[in-house]
C-alpha positions in Angstrom: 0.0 0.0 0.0 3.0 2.4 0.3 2.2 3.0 -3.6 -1.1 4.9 -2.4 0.9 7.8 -1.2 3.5 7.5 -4.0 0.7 7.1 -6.5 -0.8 10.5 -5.5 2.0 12.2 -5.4 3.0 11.4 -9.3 -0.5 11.4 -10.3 -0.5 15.3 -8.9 2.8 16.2 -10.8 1.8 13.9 -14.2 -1.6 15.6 -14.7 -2.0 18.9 -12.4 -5.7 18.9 -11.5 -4.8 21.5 -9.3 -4.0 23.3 -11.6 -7.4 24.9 -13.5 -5.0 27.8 -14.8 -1.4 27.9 -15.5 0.5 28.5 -12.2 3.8 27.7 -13.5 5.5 28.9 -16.4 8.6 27.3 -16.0 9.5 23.2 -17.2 9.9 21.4 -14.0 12.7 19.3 -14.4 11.9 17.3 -11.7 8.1 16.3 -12.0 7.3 13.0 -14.2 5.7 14.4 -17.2 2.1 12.9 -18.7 4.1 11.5 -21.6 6.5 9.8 -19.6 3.3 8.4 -17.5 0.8 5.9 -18.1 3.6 3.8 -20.1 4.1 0.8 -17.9 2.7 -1.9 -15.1 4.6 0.4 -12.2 2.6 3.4 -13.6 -0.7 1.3 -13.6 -0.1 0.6 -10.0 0.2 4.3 -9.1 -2.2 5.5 -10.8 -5.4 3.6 -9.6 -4.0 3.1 -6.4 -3.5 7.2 -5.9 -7.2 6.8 -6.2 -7.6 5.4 -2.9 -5.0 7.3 -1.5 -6.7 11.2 -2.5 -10.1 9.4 -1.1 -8.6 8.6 2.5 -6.9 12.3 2.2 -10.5 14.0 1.6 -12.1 11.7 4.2 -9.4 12.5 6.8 -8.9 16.3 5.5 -9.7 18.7 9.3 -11.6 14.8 10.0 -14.2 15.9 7.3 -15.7 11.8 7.5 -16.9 12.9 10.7 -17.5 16.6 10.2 -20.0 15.5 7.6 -21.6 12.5 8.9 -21.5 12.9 13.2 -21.1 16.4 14.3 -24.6 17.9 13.5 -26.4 15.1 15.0 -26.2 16.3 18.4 -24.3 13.3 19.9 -21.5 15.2 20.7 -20.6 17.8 22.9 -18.0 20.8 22.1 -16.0 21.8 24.8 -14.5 25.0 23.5 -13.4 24.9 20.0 -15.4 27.4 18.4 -15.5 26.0 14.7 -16.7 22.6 16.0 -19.4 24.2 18.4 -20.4 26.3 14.5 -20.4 22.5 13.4 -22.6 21.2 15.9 -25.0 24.3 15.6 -25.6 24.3 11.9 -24.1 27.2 11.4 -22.5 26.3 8.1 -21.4 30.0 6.9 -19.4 30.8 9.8 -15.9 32.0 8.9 -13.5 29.3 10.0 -10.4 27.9 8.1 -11.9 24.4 9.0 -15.5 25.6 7.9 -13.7 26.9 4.7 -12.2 23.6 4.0 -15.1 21.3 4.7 -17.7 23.2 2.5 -15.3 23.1 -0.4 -15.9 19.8 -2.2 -12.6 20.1 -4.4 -10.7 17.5 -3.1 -13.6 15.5 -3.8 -13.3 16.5 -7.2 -9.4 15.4 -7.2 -10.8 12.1 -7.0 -12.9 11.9 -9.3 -10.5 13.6 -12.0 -8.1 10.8 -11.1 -10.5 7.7 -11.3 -11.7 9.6 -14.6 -7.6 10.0 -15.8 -6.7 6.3 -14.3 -10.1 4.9 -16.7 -8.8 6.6 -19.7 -4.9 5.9 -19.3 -5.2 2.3 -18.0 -6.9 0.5 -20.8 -3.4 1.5 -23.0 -0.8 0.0 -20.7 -0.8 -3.5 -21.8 0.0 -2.9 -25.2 2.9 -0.6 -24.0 4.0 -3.4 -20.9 3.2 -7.1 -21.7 4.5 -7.3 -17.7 0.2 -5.8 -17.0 -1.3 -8.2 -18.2 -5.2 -7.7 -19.2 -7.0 -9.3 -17.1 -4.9 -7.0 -14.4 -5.7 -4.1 -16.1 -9.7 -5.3 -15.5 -9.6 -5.2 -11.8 -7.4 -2.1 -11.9 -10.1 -0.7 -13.7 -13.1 -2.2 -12.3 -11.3 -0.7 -8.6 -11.0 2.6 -10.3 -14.9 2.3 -11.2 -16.0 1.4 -7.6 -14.0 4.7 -6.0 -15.9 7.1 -8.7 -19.3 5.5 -7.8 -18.5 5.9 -4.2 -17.3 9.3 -4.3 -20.0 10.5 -6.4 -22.7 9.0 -3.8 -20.6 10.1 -0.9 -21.1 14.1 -2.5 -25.0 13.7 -3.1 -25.1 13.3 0.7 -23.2 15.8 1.5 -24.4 18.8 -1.4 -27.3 17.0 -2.9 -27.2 18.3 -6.3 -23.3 18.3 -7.9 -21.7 18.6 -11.1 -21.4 15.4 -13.2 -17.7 14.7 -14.4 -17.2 11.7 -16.4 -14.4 12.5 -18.9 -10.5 13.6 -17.7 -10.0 17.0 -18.3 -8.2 18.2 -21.8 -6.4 21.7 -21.3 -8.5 24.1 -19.1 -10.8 23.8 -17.1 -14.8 23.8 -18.0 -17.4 25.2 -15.7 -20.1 22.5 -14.9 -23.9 23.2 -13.5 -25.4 21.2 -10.6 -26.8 17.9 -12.0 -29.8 16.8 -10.3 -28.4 14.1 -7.6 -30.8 11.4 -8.7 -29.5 11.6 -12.2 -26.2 11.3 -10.3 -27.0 8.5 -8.1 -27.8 6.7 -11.3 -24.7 6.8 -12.6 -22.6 5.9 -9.5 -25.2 2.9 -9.3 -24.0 2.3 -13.0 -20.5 2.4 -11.8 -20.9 0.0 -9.4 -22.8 -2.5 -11.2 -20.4 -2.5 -13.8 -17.4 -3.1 -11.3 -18.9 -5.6 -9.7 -18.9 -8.0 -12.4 -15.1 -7.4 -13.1 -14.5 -7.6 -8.7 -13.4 -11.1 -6.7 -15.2 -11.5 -3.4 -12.1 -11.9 -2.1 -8.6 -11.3 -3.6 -7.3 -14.1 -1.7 -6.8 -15.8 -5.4 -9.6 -18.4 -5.4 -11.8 -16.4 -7.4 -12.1 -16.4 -11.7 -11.5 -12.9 -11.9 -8.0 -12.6 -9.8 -5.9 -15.7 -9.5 -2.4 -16.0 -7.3 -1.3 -13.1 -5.8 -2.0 -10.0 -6.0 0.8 -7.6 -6.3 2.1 -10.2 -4.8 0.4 -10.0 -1.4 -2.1 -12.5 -0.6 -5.8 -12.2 0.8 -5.1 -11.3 4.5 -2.8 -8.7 3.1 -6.1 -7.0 1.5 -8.7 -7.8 3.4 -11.3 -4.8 3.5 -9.1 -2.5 2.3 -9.7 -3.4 -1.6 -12.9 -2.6 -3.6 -14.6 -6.2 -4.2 -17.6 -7.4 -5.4 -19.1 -7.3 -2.1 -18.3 -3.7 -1.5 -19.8 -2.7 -4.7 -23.2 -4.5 -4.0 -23.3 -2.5 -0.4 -22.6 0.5 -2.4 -25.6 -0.7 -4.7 -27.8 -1.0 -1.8 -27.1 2.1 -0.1 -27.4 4.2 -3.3 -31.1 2.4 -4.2 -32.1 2.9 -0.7 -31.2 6.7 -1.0 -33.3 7.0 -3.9 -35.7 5.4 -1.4 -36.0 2.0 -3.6 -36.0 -0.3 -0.7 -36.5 -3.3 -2.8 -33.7 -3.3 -4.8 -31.3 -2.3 -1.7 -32.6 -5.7 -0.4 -31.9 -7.8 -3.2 -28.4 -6.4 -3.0 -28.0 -6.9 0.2 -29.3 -11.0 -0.1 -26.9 -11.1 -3.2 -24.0 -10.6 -0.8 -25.6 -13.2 2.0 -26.2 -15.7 -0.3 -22.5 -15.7 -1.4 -21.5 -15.5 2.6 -19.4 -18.8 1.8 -17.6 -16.8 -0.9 -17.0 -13.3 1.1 -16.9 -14.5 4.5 -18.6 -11.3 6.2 -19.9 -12.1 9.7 -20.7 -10.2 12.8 -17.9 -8.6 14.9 -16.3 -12.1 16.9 -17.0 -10.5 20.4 -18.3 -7.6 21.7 -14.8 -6.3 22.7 -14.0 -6.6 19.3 -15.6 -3.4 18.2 -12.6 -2.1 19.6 -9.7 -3.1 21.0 -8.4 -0.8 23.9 -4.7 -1.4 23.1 -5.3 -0.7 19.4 -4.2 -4.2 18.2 -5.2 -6.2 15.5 -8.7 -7.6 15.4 -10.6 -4.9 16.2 -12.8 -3.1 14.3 -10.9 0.0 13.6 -7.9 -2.2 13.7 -9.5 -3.2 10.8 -8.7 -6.0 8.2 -11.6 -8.2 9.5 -14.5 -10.4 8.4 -16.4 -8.0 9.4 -14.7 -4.8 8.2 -16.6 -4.8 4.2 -14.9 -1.7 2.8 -12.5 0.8 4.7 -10.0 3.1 4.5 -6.5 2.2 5.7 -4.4 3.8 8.3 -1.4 1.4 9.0 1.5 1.8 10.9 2.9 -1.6 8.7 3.0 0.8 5.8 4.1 3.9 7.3 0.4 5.5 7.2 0.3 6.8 10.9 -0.9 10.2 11.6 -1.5 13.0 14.4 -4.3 14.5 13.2 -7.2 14.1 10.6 -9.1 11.1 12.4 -11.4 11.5 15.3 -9.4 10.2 18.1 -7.9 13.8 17.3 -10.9 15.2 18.9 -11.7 12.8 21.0 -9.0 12.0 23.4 -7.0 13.1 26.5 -4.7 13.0 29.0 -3.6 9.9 29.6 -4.2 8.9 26.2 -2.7 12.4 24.5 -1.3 15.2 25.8 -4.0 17.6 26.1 -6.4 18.3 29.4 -9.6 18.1 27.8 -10.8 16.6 24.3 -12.5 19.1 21.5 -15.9 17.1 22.1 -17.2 14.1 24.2 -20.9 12.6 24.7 -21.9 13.8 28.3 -23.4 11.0 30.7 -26.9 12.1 30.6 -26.6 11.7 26.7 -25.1 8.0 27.2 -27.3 7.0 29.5 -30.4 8.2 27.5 -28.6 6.4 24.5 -27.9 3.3 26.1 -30.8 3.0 28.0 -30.8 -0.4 28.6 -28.3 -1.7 31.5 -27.6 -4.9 29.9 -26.5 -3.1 26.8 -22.4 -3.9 26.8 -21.4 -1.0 24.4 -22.0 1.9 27.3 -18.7 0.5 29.0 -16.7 -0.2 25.6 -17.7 2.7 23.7 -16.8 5.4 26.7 -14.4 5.4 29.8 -13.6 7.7 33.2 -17.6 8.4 33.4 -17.3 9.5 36.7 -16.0 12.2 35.2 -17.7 15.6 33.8 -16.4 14.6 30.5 -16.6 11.2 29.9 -13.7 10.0 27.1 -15.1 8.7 23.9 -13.0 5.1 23.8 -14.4 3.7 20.4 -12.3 4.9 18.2 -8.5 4.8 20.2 -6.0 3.2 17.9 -2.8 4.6 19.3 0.3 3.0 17.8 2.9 2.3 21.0 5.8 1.6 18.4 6.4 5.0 17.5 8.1 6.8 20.5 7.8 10.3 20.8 6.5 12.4 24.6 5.3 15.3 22.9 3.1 13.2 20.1 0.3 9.8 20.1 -0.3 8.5 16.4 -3.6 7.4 15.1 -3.6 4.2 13.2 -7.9 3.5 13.4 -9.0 2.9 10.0 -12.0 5.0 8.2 -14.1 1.8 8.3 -16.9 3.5 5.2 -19.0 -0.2 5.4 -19.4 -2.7 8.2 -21.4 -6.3 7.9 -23.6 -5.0 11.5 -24.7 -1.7 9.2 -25.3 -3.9 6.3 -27.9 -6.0 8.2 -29.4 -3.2 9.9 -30.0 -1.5 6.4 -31.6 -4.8 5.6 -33.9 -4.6 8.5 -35.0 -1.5 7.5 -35.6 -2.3 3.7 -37.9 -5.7 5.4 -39.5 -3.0 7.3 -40.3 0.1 4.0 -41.4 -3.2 2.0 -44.0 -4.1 4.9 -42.1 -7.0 5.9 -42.4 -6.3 9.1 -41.5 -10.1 11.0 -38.5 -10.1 8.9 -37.4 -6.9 10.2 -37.8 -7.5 13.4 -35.6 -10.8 13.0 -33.1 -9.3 11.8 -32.9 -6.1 14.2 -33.2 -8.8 16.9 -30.3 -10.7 15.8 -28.0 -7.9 16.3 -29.9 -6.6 19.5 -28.9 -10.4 21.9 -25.5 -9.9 20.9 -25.3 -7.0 22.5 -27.3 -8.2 25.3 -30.7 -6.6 24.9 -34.0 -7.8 24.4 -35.8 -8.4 21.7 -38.1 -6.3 19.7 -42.1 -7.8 20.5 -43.7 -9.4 17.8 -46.3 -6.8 18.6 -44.3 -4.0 17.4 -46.1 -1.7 14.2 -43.7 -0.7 11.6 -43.8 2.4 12.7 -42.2 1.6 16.0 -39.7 -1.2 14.3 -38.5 1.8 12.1 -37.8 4.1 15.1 -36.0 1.1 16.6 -34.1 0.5 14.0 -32.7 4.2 13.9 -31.6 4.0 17.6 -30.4 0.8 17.2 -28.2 2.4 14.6 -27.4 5.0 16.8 -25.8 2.9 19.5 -24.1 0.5 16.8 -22.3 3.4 14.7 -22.1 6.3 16.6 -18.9 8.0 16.0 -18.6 6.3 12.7 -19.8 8.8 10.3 -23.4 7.3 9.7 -26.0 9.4 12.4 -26.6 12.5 10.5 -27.5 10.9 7.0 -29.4 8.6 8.9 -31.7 11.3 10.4 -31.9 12.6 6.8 -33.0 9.4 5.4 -35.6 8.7 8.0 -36.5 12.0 7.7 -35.7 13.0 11.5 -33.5 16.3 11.0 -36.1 18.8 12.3 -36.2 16.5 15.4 -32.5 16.6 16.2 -31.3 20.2 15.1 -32.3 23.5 14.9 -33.8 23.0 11.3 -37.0 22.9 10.6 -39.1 21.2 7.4 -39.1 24.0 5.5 -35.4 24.2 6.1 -34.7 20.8 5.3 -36.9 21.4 1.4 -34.8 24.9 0.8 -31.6 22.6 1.1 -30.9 23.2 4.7 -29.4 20.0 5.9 -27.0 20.4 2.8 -23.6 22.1 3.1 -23.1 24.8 1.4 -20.7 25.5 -1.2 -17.2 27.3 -0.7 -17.3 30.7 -2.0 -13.8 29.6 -3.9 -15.9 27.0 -5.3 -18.4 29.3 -6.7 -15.7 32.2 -7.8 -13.9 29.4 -9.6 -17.5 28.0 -11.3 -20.0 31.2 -11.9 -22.7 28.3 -13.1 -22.9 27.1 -9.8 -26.2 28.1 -7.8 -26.3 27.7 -3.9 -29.2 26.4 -1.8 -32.1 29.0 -1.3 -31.0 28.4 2.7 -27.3 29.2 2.6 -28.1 32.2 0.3 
């Protein structure tokens, strides 16, 4: 995986999609040139692997996985940090170099100019090195495909509406309008479908489409931390069942458990799995599990330790860091309403010292002891984007929107004794099996970058934010767009609520 960050890094010099105007007049003598890339198997490598590495870069970017997807749902508490407490109060506009950065979806955009460079460029490279061999190329390509569907349906959460970029850009750059995100969403469901049939369930080399070793690393080496087939059929499932077509996102969820024998995905081993307090391996943000479907790495194996840009940045303190108090925490009375049940185990894994005023979000806590240093901790815990436990509760949600309601309940309740609570009653509507199923997300994933696009799918902003419905239809639970992003693009039109 060191070839991620090396990837990027040529990628960046070979084709500048920084660069929407000249900014250098002047031959560089020491970048690699676009003619001198794109010629051989090394290049291939690079290029579709710098894919993955500007993704991780955007998700991690001032922790923008969690920015988007935690901080406005009210779990958290901000202890002074003034941009985060702007955060939590949907206050989108306010003028903070963190603000800036997450409500500019460029970097976003770098990915998706890559995948779109890496599609164009990567079909050429066996003719040019008979060392890539075709089939190769394929799941290069069919990788390449899954990142670009992702990214794209990652956005439409985030902005709704977004430009539509499909082709590498030729000289400068063209000003795009806002497509309309369903028109989107169908072509990152394309995308997807289209990888998947190209994709192993594992690349462990047992399946047809990748045989013997990949890259010479075998399947433990890549477990959840490649696109595969499975990945792209969660992707499928959460795209249709944004668009609110609950069937289909079931029959692409049952096309991953009937091939369970194939992928392997099963629940987390143990409850103390979730996370391990040491940070070692088998834990869910440890990552590389069974139960770990897509994520994206941090490793200290392959150097990709960091300070910041994950949440444990935010989250930790003294002993664990060396700072008094943590940017944010959940305070007891919100844990306990939470975790109302005292059976439930995850009230003791996911938090610690809660005798305290500030009780310390534990979930996420991947500190990495081999790397000495008494002024500085390192992160290791891996972006984890799909898990099998939020797989199954999106299936018990599509049982219950297609009126299956014993199903749903069956399903909720297989995740709800293995964390030692009771079952739902069989006399449960599916009105209340739906509520049930959002808390029980809640309590699953919190931290993990899911709660505030669940309370937009359920439709449950207004009751956990300041917005109201008639925020939420004049784009309100949107983010706004950067003003650099608007300067840059005079065709793009912001929401009638962050006019």
């Amino acid at each position: 995986m060191r070839y991620i960050w090396i990837g990027s890094l040529m990628c960046l010099m070979a084709t500048g999609w920084l660069s929407c105007k000249k900014m250098l007049d002047v031959d560089s003598t020491r970048a690699v040139t676009e003619e001198n890339m794109w010629k051989s198997k090394n290049d291939a490598w690079a290029g579709s692997f710098a894919t993955y590495s500007l993704l991780r870069a955007a998700m991690a970017n001032e922790n923008a996985y969690w920015a988007y997807g935690d901080m406005r749902g009210g779990d958290f508490t901000v202890t002074k940090r003034g941009d985060l407490q702007a955060l939590r109060s949907n206050q989108l506009t306010s003028n903070y170099p963190a603000m800036d950065a997450w409500r500019d979806w460029r970097r976003f955009y770098a990915v998706i100019a890559q995948c779109n460079l890496a599609l164009s460029k990567l079909p050429g490279i066996p003719d040019l090195d008979n060392r890539y061999a075709r089939s190769e190329m394929k799941l290069d390509v069919a990788q390449v495909r899954f990142i670009r569907a992702f990214t794209y349906f990652y956005i439409v959460r985030v902005w709704g509406d977004v430009p539509l970029i499909k082709e590498p850009f030729k000289g400068e750059f063209t000003a795009s309008t806002r497509e309309d995100w369903n028109k989107v969403l169908d072509f990152a469901m394309n995308e997807a479908t289209a990888a998947a049939k190209d994709l192993p369930w594992k690349f462990d080399g047992t399946n047809p489409e990748q045989q013997g070793n990949y890259r010479g690393q075998g399947g433990s080496h890549w477990q959840s931390i490649l696109a595969t087939r499975g990945a792209c059929y969660n992707l499928m499932a959460h795209i249709a069942a944004w668009k609110k077509d609950y069937a289909t996102a079931l029959q692409h969820i049952n096309t991953i458990l009937d091939n369970k024998a194939r992928n392997s995905y099963e629940y987390v081993t143990n409850n103390d799995q979730i996370v391990a307090p040491s940070g070692t391996s088998g834990s869910t943000f440890r990552g590389r599990t069974n139960w770990n479907i897509f994520q994206l790495d941090f490793n200290i194996d392959h150097a990709e330790i960091s300070t910041t840009g994950q949440l444990e940045y935010w989250t930790l303190r003294y002993p664990d860091v060396p700072k008094a108090e943590a940017e944010i925490f959940v305070t007891k009375d919100s844990i306990l309403n939470i975790y109302s049940n005292s059976s439930d185990v995850r009230a003791s894994i996911f938090f610690t010292d809660m005798s305290s005023m500030q009780p310390m979000f534990y979930k996420l806590r991947m500190l990495d002891g081999a790397v000495r240093n008494p002024t500085l901790k390192f992160f290791n815990a891996a972006i984890v984007i799909f898990r099998y436990e939020e797989m199954l509760l999106l299936r018990a949600e599509c049982y219950a929107r297609t009126n299956n309601v014993a199903a749903a309940r069956t399903e909720l309740n297989l995740l709800r004794v293995r964390r030692y609570i009771e079952e739902v009653p069989a006399t449960a509507t599916k009105e209340q099996v739906l509520d049930l199923i959002l808390e029980e997300r809640r309590r699953e994933l919190i931290g993990e970058g899911w709660r505030w696009f669940d309370l937009m799918s359920y439709g449950k902003v207004p009751a956990y934010s300041r917005l109201s419905n008639a925020d939420v239809q004049n784009g309100g639970a949107y983010w706004p767009m950067s003003k650099n992003t608007i300067g840059l693009n005079p065709q793009l039109t912001q929401y009638s609520f962050w006019k």
